[in-house]
ChimeraX commands (.cxc) that place a marker at each C-alpha (Angstrom):
marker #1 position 80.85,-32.83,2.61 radius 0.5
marker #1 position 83.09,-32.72,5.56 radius 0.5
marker #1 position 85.84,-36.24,6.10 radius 0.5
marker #1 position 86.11,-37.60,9.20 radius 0.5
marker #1 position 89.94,-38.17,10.39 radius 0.5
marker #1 position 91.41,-39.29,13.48 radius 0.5
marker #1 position 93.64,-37.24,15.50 radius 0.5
marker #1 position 97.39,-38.94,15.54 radius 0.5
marker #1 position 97.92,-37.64,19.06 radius 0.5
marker #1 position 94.88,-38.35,21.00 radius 0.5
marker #1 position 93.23,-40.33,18.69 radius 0.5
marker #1 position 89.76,-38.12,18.73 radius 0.5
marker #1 position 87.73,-38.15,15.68 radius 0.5
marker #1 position 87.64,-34.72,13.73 radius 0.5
marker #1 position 86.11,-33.31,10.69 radius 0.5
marker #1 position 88.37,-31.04,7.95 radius 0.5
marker #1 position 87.10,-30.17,3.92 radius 0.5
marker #1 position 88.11,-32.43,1.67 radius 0.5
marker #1 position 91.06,-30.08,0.30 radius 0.5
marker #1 position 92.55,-31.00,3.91 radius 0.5
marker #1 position 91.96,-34.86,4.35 radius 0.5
marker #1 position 95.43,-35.83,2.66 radius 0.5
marker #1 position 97.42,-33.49,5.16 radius 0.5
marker #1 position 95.76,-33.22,7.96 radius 0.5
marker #1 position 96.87,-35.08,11.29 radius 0.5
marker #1 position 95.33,-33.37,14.07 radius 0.5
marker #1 position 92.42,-32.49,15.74 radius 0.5
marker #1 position 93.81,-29.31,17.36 radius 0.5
marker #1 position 96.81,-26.95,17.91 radius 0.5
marker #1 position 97.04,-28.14,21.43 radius 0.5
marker #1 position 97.08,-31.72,19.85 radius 0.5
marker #1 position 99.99,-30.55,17.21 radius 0.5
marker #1 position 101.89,-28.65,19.98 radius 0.5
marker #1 position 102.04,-31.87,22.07 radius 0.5
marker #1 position 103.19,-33.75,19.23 radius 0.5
marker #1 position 106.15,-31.66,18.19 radius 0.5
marker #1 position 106.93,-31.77,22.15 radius 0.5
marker #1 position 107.03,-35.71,21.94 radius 0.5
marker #1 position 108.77,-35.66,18.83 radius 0.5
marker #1 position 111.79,-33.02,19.45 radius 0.5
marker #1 position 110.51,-30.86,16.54 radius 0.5
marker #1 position 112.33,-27.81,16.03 radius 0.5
marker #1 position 109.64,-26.06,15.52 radius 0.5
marker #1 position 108.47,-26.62,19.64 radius 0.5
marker #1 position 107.77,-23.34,20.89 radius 0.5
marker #1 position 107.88,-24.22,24.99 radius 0.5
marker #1 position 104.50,-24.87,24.85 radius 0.5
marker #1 position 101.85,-21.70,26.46 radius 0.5
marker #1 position 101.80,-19.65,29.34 radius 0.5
marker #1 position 98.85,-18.37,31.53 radius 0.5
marker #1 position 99.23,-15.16,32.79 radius 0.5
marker #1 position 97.11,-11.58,33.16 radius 0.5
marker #1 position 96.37,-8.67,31.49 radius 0.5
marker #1 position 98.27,-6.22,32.79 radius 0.5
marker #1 position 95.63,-3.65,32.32 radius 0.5
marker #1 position 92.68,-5.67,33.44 radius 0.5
marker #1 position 93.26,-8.56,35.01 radius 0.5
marker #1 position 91.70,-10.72,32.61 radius 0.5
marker #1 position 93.58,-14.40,31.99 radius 0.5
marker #1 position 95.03,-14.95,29.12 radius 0.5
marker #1 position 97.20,-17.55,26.97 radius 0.5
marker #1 position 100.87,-16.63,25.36 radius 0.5
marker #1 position 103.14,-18.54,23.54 radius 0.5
marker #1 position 106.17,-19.45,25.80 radius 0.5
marker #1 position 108.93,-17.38,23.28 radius 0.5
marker #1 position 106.49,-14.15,23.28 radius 0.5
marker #1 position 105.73,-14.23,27.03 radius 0.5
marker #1 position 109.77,-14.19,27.52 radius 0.5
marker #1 position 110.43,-11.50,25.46 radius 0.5
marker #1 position 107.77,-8.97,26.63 radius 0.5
marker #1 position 107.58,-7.44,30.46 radius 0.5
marker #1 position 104.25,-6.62,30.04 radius 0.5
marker #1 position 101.26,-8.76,28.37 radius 0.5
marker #1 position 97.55,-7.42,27.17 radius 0.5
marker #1 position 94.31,-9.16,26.28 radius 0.5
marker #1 position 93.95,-6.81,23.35 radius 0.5
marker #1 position 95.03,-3.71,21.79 radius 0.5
marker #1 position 92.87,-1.40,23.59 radius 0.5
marker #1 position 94.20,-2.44,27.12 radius 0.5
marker #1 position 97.65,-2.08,25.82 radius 0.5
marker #1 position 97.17,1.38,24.99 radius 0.5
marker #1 position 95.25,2.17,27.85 radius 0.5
marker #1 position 98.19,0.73,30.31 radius 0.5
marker #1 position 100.45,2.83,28.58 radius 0.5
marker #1 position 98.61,5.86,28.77 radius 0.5
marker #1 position 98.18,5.67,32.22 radius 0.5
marker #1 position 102.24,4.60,33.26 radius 0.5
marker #1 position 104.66,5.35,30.37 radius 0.5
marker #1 position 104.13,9.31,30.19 radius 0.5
marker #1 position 106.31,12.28,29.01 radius 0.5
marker #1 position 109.55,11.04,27.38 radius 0.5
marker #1 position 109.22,7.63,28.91 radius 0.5
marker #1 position 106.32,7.06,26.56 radius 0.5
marker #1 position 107.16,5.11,23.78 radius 0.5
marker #1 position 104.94,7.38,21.58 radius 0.5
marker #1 position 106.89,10.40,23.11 radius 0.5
marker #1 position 106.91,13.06,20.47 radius 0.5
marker #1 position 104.03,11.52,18.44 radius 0.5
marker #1 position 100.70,13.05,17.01 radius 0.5
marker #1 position 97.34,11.48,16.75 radius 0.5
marker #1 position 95.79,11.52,12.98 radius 0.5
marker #1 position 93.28,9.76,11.29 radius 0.5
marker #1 position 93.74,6.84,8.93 radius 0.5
marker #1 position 93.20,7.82,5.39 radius 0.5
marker #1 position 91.44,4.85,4.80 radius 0.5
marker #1 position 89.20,4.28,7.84 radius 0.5
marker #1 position 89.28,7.30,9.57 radius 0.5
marker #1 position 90.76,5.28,13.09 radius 0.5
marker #1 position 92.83,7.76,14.99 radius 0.5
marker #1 position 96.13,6.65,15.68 radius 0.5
marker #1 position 99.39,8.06,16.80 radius 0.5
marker #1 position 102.74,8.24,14.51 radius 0.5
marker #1 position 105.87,10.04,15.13 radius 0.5
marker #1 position 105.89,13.63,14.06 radius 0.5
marker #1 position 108.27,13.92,11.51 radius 0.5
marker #1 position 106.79,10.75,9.76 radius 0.5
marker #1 position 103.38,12.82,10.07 radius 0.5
marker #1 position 104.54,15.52,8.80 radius 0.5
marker #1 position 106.24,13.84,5.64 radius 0.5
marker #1 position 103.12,12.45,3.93 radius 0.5
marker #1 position 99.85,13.65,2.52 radius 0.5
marker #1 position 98.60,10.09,3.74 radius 0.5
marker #1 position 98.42,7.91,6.29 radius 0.5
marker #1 position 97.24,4.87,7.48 radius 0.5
marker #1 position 96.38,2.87,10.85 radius 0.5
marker #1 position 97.42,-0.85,8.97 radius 0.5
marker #1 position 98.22,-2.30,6.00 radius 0.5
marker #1 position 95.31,-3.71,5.19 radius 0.5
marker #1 position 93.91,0.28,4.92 radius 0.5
marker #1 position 96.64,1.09,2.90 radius 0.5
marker #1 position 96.42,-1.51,0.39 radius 0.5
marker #1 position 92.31,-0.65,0.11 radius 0.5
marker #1 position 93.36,2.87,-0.24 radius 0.5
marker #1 position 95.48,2.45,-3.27 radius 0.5
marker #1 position 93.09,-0.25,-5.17 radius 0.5
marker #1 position 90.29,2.30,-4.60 radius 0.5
marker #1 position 92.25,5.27,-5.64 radius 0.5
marker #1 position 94.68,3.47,-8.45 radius 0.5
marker #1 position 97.06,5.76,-7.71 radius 0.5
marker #1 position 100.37,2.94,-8.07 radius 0.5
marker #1 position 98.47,-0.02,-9.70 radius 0.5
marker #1 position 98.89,-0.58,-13.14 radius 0.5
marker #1 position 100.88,1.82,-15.76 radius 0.5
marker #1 position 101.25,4.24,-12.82 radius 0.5
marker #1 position 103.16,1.90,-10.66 radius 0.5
marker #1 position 106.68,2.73,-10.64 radius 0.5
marker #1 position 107.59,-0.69,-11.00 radius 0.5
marker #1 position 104.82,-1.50,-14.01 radius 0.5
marker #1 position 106.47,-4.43,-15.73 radius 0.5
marker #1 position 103.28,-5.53,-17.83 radius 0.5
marker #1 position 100.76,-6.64,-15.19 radius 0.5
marker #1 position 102.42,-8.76,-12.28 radius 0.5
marker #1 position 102.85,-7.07,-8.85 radius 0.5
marker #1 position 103.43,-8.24,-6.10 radius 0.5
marker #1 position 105.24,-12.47,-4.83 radius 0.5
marker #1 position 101.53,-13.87,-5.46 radius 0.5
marker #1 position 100.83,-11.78,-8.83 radius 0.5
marker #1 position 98.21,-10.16,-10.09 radius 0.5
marker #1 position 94.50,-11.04,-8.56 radius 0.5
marker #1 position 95.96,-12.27,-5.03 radius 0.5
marker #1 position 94.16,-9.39,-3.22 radius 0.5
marker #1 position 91.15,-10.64,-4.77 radius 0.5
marker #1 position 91.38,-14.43,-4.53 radius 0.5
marker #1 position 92.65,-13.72,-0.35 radius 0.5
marker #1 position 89.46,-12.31,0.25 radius 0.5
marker #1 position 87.37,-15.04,-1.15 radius 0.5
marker #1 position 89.10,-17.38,0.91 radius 0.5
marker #1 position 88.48,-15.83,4.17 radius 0.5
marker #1 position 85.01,-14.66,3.45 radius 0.5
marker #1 position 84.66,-18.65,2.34 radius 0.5
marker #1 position 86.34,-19.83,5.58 radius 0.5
marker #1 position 84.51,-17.43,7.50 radius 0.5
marker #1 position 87.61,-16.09,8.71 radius 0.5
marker #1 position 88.39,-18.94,10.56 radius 0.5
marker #1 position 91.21,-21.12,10.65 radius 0.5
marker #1 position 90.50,-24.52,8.86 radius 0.5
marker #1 position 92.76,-26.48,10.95 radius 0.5
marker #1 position 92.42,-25.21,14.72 radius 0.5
marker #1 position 89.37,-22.94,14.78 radius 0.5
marker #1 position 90.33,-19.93,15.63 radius 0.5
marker #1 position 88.51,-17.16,14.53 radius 0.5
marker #1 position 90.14,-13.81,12.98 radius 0.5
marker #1 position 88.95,-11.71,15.88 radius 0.5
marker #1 position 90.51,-14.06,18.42 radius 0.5
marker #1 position 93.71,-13.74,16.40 radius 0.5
marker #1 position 94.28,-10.06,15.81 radius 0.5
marker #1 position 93.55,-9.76,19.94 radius 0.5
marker #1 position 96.31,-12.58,20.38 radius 0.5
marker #1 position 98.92,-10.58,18.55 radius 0.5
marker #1 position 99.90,-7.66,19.81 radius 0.5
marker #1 position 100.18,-5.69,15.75 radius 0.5
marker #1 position 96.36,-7.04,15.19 radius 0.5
marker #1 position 97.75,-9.69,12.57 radius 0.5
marker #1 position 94.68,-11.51,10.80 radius 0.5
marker #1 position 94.69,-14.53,9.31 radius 0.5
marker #1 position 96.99,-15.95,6.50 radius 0.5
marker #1 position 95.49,-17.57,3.47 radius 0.5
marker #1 position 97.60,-20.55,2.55 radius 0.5
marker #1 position 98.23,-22.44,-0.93 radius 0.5
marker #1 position 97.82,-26.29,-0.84 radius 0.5
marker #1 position 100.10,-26.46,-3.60 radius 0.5
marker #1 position 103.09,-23.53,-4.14 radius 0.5
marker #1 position 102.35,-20.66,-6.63 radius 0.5
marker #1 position 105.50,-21.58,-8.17 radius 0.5
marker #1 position 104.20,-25.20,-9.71 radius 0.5
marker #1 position 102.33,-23.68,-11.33 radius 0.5
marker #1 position 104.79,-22.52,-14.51 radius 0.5
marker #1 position 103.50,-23.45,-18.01 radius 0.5
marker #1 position 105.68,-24.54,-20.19 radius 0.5
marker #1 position 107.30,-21.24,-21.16 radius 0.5
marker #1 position 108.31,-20.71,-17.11 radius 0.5
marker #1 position 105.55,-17.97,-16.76 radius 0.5
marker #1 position 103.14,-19.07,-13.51 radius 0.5
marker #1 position 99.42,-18.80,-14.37 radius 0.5
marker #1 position 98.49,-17.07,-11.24 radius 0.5
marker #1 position 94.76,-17.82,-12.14 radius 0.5
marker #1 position 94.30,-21.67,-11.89 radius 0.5
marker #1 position 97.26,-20.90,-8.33 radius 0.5
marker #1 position 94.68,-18.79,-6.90 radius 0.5
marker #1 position 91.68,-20.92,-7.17 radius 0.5
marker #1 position 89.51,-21.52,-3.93 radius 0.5
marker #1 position 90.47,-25.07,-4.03 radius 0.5
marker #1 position 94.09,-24.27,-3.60 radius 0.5
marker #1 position 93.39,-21.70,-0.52 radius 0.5
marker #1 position 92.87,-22.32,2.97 radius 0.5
marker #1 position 92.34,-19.69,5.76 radius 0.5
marker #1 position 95.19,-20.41,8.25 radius 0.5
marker #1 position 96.04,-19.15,11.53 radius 0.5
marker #1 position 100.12,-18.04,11.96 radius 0.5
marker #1 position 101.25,-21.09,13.71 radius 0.5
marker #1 position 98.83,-23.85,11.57 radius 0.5
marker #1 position 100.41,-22.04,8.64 radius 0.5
marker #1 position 103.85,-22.40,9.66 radius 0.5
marker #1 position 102.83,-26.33,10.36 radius 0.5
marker #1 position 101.22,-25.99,6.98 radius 0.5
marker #1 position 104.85,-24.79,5.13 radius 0.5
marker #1 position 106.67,-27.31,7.01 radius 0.5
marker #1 position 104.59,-30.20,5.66 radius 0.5
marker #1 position 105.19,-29.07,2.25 radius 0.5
marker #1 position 109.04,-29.06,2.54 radius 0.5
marker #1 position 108.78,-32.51,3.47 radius 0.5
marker link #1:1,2 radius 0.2
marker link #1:2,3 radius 0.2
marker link #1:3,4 radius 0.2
marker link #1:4,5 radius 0.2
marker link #1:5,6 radius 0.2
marker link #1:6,7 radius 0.2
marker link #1:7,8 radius 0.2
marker link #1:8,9 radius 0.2
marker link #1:9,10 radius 0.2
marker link #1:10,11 radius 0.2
marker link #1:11,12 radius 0.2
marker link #1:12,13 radius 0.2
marker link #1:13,14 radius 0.2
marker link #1:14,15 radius 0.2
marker link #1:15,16 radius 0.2
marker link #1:16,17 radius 0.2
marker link #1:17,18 radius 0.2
marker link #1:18,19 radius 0.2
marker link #1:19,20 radius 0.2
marker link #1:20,21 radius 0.2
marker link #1:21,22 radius 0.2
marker link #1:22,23 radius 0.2
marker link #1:23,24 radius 0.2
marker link #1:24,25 radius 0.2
marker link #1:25,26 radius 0.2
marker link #1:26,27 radius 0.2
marker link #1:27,28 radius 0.2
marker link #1:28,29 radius 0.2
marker link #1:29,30 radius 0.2
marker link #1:30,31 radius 0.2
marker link #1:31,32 radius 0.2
marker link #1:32,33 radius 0.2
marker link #1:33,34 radius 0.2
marker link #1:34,35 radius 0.2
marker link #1:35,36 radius 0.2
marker link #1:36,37 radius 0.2
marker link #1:37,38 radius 0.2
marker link #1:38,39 radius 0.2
marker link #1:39,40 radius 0.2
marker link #1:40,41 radius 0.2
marker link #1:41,42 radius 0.2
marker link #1:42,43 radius 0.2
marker link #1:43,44 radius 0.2
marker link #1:44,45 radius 0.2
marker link #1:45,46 radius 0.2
marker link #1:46,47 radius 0.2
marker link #1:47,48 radius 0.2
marker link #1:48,49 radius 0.2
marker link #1:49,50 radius 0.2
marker link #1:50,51 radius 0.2
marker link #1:51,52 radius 0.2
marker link #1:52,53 radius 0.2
marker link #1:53,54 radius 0.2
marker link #1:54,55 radius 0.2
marker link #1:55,56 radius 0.2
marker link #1:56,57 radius 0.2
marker link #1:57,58 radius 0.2
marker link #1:58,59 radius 0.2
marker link #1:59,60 radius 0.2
marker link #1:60,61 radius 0.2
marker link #1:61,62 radius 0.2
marker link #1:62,63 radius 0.2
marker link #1:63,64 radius 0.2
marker link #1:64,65 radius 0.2
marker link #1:65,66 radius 0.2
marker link #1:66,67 radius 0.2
marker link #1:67,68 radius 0.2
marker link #1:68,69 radius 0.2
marker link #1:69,70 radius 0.2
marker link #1:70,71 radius 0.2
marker link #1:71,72 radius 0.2
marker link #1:72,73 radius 0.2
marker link #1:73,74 radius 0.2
marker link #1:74,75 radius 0.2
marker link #1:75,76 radius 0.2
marker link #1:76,77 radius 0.2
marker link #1:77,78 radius 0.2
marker link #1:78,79 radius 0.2
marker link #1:79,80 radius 0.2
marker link #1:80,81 radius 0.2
marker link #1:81,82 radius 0.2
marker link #1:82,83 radius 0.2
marker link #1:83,84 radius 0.2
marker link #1:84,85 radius 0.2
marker link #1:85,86 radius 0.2
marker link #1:86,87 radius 0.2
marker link #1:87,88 radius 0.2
marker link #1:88,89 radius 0.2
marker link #1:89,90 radius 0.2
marker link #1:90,91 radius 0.2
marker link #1:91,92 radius 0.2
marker link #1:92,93 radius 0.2
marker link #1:93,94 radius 0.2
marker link #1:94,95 radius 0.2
marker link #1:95,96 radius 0.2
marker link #1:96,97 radius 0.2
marker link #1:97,98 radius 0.2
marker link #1:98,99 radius 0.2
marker link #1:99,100 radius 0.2
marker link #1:100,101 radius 0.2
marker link #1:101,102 radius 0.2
marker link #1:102,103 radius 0.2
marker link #1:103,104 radius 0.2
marker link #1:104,105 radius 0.2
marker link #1:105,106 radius 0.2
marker link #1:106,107 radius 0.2
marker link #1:107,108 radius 0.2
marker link #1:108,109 radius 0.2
marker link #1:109,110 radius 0.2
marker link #1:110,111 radius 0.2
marker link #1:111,112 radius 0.2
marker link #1:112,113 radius 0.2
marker link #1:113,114 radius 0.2
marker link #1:114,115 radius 0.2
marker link #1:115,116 radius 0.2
marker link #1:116,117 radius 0.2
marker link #1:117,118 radius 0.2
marker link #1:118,119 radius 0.2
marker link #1:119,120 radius 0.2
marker link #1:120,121 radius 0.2
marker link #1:121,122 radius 0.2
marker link #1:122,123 radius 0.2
marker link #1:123,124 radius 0.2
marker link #1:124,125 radius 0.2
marker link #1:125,126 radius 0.2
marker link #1:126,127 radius 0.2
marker link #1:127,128 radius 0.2
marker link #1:128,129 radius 0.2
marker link #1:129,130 radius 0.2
marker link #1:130,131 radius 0.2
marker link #1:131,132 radius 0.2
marker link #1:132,133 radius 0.2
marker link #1:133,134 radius 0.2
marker link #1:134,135 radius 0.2
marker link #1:135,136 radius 0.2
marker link #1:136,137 radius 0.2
marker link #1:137,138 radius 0.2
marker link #1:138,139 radius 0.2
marker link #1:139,140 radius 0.2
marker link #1:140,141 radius 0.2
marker link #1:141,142 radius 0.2
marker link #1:142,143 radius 0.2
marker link #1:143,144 radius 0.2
marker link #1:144,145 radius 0.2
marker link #1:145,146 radius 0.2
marker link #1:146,147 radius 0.2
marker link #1:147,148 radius 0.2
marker link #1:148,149 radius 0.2
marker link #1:149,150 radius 0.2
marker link #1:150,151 radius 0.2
marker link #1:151,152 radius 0.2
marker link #1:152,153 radius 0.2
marker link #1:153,154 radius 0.2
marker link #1:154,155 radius 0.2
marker link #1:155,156 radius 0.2
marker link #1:156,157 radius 0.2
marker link #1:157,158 radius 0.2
marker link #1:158,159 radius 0.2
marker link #1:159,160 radius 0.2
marker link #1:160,161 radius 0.2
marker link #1:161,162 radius 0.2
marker link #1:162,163 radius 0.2
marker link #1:163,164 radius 0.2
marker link #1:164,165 radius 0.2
marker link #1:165,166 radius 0.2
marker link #1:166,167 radius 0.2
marker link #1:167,168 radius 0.2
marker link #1:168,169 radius 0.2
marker link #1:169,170 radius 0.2
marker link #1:170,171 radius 0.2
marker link #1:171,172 radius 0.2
marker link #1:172,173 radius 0.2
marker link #1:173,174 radius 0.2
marker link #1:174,175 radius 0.2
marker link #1:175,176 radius 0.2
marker link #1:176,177 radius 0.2
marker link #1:177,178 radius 0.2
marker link #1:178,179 radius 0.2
marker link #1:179,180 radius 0.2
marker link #1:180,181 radius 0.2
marker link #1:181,182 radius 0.2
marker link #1:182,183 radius 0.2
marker link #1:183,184 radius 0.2
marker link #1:184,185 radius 0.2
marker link #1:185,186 radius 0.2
marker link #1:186,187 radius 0.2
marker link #1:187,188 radius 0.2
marker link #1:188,189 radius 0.2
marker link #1:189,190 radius 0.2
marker link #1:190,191 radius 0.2
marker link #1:191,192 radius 0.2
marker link #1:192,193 radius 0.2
marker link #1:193,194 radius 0.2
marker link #1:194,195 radius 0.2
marker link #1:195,196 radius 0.2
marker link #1:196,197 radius 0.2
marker link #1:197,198 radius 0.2
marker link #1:198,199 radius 0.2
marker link #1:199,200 radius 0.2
marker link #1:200,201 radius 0.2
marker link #1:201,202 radius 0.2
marker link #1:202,203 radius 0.2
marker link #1:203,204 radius 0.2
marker link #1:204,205 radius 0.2
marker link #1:205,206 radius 0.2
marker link #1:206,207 radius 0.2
marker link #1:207,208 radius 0.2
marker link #1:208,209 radius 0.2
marker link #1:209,210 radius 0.2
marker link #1:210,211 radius 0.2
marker link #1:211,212 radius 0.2
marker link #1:212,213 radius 0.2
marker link #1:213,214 radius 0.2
marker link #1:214,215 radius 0.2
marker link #1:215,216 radius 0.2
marker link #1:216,217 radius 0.2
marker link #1:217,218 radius 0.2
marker link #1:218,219 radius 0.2
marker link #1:219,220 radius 0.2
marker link #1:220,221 radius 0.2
marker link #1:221,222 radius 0.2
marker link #1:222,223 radius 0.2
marker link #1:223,224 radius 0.2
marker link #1:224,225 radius 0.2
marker link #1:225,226 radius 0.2
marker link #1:226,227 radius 0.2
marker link #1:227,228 radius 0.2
marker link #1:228,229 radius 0.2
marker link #1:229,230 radius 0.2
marker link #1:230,231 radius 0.2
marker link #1:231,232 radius 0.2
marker link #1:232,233 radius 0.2
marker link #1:233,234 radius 0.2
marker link #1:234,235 radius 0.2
marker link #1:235,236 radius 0.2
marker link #1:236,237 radius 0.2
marker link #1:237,238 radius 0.2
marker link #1:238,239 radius 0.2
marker link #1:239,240 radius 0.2
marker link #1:240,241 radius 0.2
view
């Protein structure tokens, strides 16, 4: 059953899973935002801007530090490409010299430069595809991984890729702290980012006795929470405190 919190900034009433009742402190990421304004935090991003799509017009919300460092904003991917088609031609293109091919995973046609085209038998849109692509195949997992040291791969060991997908598919691929759904973030960042999958408590307390992590009882669904990128970075910093 869902616990019922109130919100430190605005004093709302809210509802998280149980797994989040000891750490959670707000009802929102607007409500978070506004508190690490108050508060000084380093970790105050300038707050959002409102601006437009420059493809279609549409209004949409950017983090003050992203808006800054781009000329040109998008709602989503598809406008972004479609802007660029239209005004960045020739060798002013960014994808000047580039091919279109299809992902080896999900078929998705997507441009690359042409001497990275040309260099392997496979490609692929994301890394999300490529990952799929090799469990399916096997072709570096296990013994045949050139850096096969007995079964771990990887920061979060062996059956991360598994235990991830639980989560999210648990979650619903939404974020447990602010609500925003995996769809709404891939169109919010500009490389289609999903969502993270955070540990309550770090892989690395988990060590037996010997020093060797038992990756198994880490990954458990009570340990893992869907996270969006910036409730996951508030997520880290509560931990190092």
């Amino acid at each position: 059953m869902p616990v019922e919190l109130v919100c430190v900034t605005c004093g709302d009433s809210y509802e998280v899973i149980p797994s989040r009742a000891d750490d959670s402190k707000f009802c929102t990421h607007e409500c978070y935002a506004k508190s690490l304004k108050e508060t000084g935090s380093h970790f105050w991003n300038g707050g959002d801007v409102e601006t437009e799509c420059e493809n279609c017009g549409t209004e949409i919300t950017k983090e003050k530090a992203e808006y800054e460092n781009h000329e040109h904003h998008f709602c989503k991917k598809a406008c972004q490409i479609e802007w660029l088609a239209q005004n960045q031609k020739g060798k002013d293109h960014p994808n000047y010299n580039s091919v279109e091919i299809a992902c080896g995973w999900c078929g998705s046609i997507f441009t690359r430069e042409k001497s990275k085209a040309n260099r392997y038998n496979h490609a692929f849109c994301s890394r999300d595809c490529y990952h799929a692509w090799q469990s399916e195949e096997g072709v570096i997992s296990g013994e045949n991984h050139p850096r096969w040291i007995g079964g771990t791969s990887g920061r979060y060991g062996p059956g991360w890729s598994t235990a991830r997908t639980r989560a999210l598919e648990r979650d619903d691929h939404t974020c447990q702290r602010c609500g925003l759904t995996e769809e709404k973030h891939r169109e919010k960042h500009a490389q289609g980012r999903g969502l993270d999958v955070h540990h309550l408590k770090r892989v690395e307390s988990f060590k037996d006795q010997s020093g060797e992590i038992d990756y198994e009882t880490a990954h458990q669904l009570d340990n893992l929470e869907s996270l969006c990128q910036s409730c996951h970075g508030e997520a880290e910093h509560e931990i190092e405190q």
